[in-house]
Structures are given as structure tokens and as C-alpha cells.
C-alpha positions as CSV (number, residue, x, y, z in Angstrom):
1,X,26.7,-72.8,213.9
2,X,23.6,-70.9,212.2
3,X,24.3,-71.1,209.1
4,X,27.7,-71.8,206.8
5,X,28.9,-68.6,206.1
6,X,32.3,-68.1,208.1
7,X,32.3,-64.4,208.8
8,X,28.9,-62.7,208.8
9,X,30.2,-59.3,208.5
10,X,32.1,-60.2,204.9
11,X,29.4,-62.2,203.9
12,X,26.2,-60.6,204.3
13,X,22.8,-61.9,203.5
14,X,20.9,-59.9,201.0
15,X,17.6,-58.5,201.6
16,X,16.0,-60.9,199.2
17,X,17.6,-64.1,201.3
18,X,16.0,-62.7,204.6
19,X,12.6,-64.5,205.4
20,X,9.8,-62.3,204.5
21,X,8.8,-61.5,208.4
22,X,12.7,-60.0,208.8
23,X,12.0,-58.6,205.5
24,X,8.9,-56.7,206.5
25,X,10.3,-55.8,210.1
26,X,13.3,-54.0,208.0
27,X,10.8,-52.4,205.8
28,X,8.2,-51.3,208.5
29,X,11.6,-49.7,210.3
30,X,12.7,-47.7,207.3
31,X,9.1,-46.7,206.6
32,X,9.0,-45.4,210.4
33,X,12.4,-43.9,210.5
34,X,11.6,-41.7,207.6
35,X,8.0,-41.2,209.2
36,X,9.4,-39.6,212.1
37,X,11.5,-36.9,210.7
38,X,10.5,-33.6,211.3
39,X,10.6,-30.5,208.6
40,X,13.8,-29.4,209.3
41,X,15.5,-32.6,209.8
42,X,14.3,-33.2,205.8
43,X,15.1,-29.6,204.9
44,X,19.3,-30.4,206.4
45,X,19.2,-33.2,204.3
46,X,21.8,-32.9,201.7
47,X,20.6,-31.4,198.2
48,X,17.3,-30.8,199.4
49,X,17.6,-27.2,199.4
50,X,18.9,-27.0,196.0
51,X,16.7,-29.9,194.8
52,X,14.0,-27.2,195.7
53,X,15.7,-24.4,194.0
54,X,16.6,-26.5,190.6
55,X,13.0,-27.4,190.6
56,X,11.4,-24.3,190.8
57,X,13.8,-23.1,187.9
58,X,13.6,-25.9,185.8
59,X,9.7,-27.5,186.4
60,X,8.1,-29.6,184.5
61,X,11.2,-31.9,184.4
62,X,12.3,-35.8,184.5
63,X,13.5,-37.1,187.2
64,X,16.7,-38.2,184.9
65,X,17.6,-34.7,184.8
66,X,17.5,-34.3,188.1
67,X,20.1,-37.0,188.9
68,X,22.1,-35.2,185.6
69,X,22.1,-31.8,186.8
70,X,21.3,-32.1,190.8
71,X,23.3,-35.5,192.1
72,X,23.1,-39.1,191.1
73,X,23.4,-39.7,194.7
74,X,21.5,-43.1,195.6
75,X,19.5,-41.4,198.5
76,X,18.1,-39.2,195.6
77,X,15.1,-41.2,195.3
78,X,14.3,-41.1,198.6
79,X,14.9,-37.2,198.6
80,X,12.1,-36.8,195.7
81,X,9.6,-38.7,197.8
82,X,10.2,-36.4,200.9
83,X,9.5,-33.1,199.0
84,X,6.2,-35.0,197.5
85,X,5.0,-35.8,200.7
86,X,5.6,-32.3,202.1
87,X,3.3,-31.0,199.3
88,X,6.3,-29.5,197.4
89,X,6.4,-31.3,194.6
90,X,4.2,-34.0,192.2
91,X,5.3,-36.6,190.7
92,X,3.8,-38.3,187.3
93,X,4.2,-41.1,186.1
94,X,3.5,-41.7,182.6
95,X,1.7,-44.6,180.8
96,X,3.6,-45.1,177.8
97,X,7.6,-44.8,179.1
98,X,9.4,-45.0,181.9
99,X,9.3,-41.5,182.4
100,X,8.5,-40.1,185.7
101,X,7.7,-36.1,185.4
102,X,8.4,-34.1,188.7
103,X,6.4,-30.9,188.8
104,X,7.0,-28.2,191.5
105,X,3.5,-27.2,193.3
106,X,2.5,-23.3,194.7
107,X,3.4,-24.6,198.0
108,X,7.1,-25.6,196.8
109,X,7.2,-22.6,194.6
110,X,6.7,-20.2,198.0
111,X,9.2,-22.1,199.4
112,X,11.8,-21.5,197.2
113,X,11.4,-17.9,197.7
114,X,12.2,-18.0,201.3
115,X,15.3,-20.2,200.7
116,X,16.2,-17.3,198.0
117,X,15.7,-14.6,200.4
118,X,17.5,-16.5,203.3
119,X,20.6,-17.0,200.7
120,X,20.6,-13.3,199.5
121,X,20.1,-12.4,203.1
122,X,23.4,-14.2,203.9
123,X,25.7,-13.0,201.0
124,X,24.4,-9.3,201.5
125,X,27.4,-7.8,203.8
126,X,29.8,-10.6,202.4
């Protein structure tokens, strides 16, 4: 016996339990996972396309009203810090709140306009 849970699968370990080399194995996979996506595998995400769209409408904004008006799904986060590192996007992060201020860049603006024109593209003999 390893330890004295009964069943492992009901009674899971949290991350903060695990030693810190499992810990930084887990991390160092997540980090590569996400490392190894390619552009369109980020762009089929879900809500990334109209992440893109909202923020070119809506820029400067909070990231609160992004999880109010986008989703408040919990992979949003992690959605966010894609489009920053494709360029798309900046993130701020104030001094004196909490507040983090996502601004859209030139390079997420051009984008937008393609994901416009592929939409209107689409609905034009519908």
C-alpha cells in the first residue's frame, strides 16, 4: 500500500500535495503541450475567434469584461495568454488594482478583418 487513501481515482491528490519534482514535471508538460500548438490548432480553439472579434470592437478593455461578455469559461485565461503570445493582443497590468487591461495590437486588429471577411464570405449566398 502507497499511501492510505482507498480508491485513488475518488480521492485524488492535489497539485499542492504532489512533491515539487512531480509538481514541476506536470508544469514543464503543460508548458510544452501548449508550446507545441500550431496557429490553427489555437485559432479552433473555442472562443478564440470571437475573443478576437470582441476585442477589436471593444479595446482598451478588462479582462473582467471579457469573462462578462465573452465566456467565464476556466480555460479563458489560458485563451488570453495565447493571443498575447501570437502578438495579437497586450496585456497590462496595473500598479494600483487588480486590474489587468487587454489591448488589441495592429497585428490582431488585421486579423480580425480576415475573420470578418471569411464570415461575410460564408453568409453571402445563405
Amino acid at each position: 500500500m502507497l499511501d492510505e487513501r482507498k480508491n485513488v481515482k475518488k480521492e485524488p491528490r492535489r497539485f499542492e500535495e504532489l512533491p515539487p519534482e512531480i509538481q514541476k514535471i506536470l508544469d514543464d508538460r503543460k508548458i510544452q503541450k501548449n508550446n507545441n500548438k500550431t496557429i490553427m490548432e489555437s485559432l479552433e480553439s473555442k472562443y478564440i475567434m470571437s475573443l478576437i472579434l470582441y476585442l477589436d470592437r471593444m479595446s482598451p478593455t478588462v479582462k473582467s469584461d471579457i469573462y462578462n461578455d465573452v465566456s467565464r469559461s476556466a480555460t479563458m485565461p489560458g485563451k488570453i495568454d495565447t493571443l498575447e503570445s501570437l502578438g495579437l493582443i497586450q496585456v497590462y497590468r496595473t500598479a494600483h488594482t487588480n486590474t489587468n487591461v487587454v489591448v488589441i495590437t495592429e497585428k490582431g486588429r488585421n486579423v480580425a478583418v480576415k475573420i470578418r471577411e471569411l464570415v461575410e464570405e460564408i453568409e453571402k449566398d445563405l
